[in-house]
N, C-alpha and C positions, 0 to 999 in steps of 0.2 A: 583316548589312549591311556591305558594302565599306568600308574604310576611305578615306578623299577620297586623292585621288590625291599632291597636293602637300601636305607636313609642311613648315611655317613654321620648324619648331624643328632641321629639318637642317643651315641655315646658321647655328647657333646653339649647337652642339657644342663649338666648342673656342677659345682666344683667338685663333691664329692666322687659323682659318677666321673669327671674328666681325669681325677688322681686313682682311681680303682685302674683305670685301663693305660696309663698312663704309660709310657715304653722305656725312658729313660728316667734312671732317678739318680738325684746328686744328694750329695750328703757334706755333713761338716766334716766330715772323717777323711773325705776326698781330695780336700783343699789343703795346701801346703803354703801357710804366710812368710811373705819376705821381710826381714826387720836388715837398718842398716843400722848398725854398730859404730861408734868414733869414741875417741877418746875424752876425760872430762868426766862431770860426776852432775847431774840436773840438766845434763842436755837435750832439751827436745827443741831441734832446731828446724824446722817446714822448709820441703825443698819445693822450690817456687812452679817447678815444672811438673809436679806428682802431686796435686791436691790432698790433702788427709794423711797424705806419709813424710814422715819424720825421721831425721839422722839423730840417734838417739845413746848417749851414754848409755854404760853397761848398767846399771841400776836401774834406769828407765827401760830400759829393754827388756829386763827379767820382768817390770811392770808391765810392758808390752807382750809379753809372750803368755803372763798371766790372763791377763784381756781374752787372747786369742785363746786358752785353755777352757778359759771362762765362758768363748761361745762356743764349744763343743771343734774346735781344730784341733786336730793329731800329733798336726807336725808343723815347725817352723824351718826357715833356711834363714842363715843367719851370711850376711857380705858384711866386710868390715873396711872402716877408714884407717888407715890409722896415721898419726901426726908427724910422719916424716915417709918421704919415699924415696924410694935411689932405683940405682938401675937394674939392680939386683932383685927389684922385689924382697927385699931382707923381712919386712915384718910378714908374709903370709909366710913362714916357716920358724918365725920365732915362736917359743916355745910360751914367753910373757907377751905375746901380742894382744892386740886387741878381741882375736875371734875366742882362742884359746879360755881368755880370761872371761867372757861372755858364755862361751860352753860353760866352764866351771859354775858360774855365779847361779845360771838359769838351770841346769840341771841337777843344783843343790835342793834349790825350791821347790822345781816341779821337776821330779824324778820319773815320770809316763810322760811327758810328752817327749814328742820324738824329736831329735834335736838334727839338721843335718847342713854339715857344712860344705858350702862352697869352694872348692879348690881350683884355684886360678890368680897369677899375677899380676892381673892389669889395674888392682885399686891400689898395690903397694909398690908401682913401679914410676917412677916420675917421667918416662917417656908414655907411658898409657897401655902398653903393649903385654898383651897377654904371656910372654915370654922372654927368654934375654936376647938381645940386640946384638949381631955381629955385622960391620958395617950398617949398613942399611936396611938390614935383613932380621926377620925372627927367626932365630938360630934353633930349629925344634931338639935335638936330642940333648943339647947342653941343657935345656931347660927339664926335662924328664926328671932329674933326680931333685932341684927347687919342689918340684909338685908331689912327689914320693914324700919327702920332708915335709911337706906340708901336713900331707895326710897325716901321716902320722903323728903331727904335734897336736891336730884338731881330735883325733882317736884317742888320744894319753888325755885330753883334757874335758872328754865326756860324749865325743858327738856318734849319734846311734847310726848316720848313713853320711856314707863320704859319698862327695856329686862333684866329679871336675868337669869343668865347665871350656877350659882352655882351649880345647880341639886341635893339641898336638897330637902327632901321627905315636902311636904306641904308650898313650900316659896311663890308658888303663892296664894293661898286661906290669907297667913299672910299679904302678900304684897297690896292683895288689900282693907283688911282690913286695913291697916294702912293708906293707900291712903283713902280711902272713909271716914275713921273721923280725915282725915286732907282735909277736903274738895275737894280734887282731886277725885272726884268720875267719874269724864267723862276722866280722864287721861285713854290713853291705857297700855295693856303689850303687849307685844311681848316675849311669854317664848320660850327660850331655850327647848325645851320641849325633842326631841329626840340628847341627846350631848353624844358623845362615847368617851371610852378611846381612843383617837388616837393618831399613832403616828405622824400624820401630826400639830401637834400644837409646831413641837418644836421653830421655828423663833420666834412664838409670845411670848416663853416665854423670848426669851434671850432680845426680844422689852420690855417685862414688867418687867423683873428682877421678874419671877414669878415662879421659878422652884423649887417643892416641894425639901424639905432641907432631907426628910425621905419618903420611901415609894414612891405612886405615889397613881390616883387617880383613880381609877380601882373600889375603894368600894364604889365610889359615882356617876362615870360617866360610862356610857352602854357598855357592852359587846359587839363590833364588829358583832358578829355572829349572834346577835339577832333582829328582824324584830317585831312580836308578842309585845314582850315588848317596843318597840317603840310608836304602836297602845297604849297602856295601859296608857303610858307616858304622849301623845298628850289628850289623852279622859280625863284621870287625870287633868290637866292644866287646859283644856278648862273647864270643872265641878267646877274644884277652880276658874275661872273668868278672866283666861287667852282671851286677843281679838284676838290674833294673836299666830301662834307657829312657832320652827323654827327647822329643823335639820341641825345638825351639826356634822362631815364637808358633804363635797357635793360630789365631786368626787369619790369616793367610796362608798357612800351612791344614789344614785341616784333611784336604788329601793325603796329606805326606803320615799323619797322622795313623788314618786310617790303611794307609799301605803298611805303614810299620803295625799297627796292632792286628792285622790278615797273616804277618810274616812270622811274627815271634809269641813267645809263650811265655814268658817271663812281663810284670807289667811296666805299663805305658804308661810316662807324664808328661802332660805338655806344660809349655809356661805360657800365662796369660802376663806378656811385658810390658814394660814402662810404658811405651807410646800406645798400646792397645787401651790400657788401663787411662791414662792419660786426655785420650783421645772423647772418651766415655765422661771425664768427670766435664772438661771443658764443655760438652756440646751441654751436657744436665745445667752446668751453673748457667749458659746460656739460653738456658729453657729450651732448648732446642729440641732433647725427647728425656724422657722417663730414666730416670737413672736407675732406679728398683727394676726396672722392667727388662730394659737395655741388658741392665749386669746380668740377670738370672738368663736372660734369653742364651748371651755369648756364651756363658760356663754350659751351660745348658748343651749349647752348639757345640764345644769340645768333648763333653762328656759322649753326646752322641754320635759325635767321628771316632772316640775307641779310648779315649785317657781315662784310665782308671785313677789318675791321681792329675791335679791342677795345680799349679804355681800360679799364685795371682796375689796382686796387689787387693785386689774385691774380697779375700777371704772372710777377714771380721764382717763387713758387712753383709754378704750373703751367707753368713752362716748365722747372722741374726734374723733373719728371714725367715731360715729351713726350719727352725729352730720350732 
């Protein structure tokens, strides 16, 4: 019997020949690092649940964001602590806060890289909740103009793309109203557009000191199960004047991923989160499988469901890799 005409395993020979035909390509350009900011000056503090990442003063941050400059990354997303919280969320809208003062410092130094900040309540709020609280409830539109304020304190103080994150109903359309008559009208957003209640967010919050104090956020962030209302979400944004969207997390979204990057024309991020990132470093220290191998494989996996851009904890190290 003939053997079939076409061997699959020909373009499979050798590493050069496997990178010439190769279908997806990731780059350091693609990767988007997250630094957490606190207040304090020599702070590199390990957060016990995120192997390798650090709650890091503004000084060490600009040293960290150096780092990542240094392996060929674009852009950083910068979440801040800062050293008192109320219910209010008061420090993501102060003008001398923690993120503000962290744009300023890092975008003195390194003027190209792209700096872009996180707009949302829940690390400067002492009940944990992405928004303000009326009885028992996240009250969405009293919170709309907190996050407009936000923006715009983070835009005056240097950041090249605003990203809310909060998944209150209408914060993009307020957000870029308040951007465009505070003259930031060419500034980008990048929304959070498709973010689920998951349960993979938990490292980031014990990083932000961000764990709802009641409840959880399930009446505000998407339903797992749902795909349809993701589409709704993304169309929604983009209509309010969103440039960019992003689903969140990625791993387990990877569908949702690629429904959204079939749908729209504008690009796609996902975020590689806390407990995905997490989940990776524990099984490595446990010898359990390849950490070099594991990480390139995941990024890899999201690039190839349709994210033109990754949020991940893995950035520095796979971008010393690519490199």
């Amino acid at each position: 019997m003939a053997f079939p005409l076409h061997r699959s395993r020909r373009l499979r020979r050798s590493d050069p020949l496997r990178r010439m035909v190769r279908e997806t390509e990731l780059s350091p350009e693609d990767l988007i690092y997250p630094i957490f900011v606190v207040e304090g000056r020599g702070v590199r503090r390990p957060i016990p649940s995120m192997p390798g990442i650090l709650n890091l003063s503004i000084d060490q941050a600009v040293e960290e964001a150096r780092h990542a400059k240094g392996a060929g990354i674009g852009a950083i997303i910068l979440f801040g602590i800062p050293a008192h919280k109320d219910a209010r969320g008061t420090g993501a809208y102060d003008s001398q806060g923690v993120v503000p003062r962290a744009l300023q410092a890092i975008k003195e130094v390194l003027p190209d890289l792209q700096l872009v900040a996180d707009v949302c309540l829940c690390e400067y709020t002492d009940h944990g909740h992405c928004g303000l609280i009326q009885g028992q409830e996240v009250h969405n539109d009293s919170t709309l103009p907190l996050l407009a304020q936000a923006a715009v304190a983070y835009a005056r103080a240097g950041a090249d793309i605003i990203a809310p994150s909060d998944m209150m109903d209408g914060r993009i359309a307020a957000i870029r109203k308040a951007l465009d008559e505070a003259r930031f009208e060419s500034l980008p957003i990048l929304s959070y557009a498709a973010k689920y209640a998951s349960g993979f967010y938990g490292p980031f919050r014990d990083a932000a000191q961000s764990t709802p104090q009641f409840g959880d956020r399930r009446g505000y962030q998407m339903d797992p199960a749902n795909v349809r209302e993701a589409l709704k979400e993304v169309a929604q944004d983009l209509q309010e004047g969103a440039d960019m969207v992003m689903v969140k997390p990625a791993l387990a979204y990877l569908d949702v991923i690629r429904r959204v990057k079939e749908q729209v024309n504008v690009p796609v991020a996902a975020y590689n989160v806390s407990g995905e990132y997490s989940m990776v470093k524990a099984a490595a220290q446990n010898g359990w499988v390849d950490y070099d191998r594991v990480m390139m494989e995941i990024l890899v996996g999201i690039k190839r469901a349709g994210a033109d851009l990754i949020l991940t904890y893995h950035a520095i190290d796979a971008a010393k890799l690519l490199s």
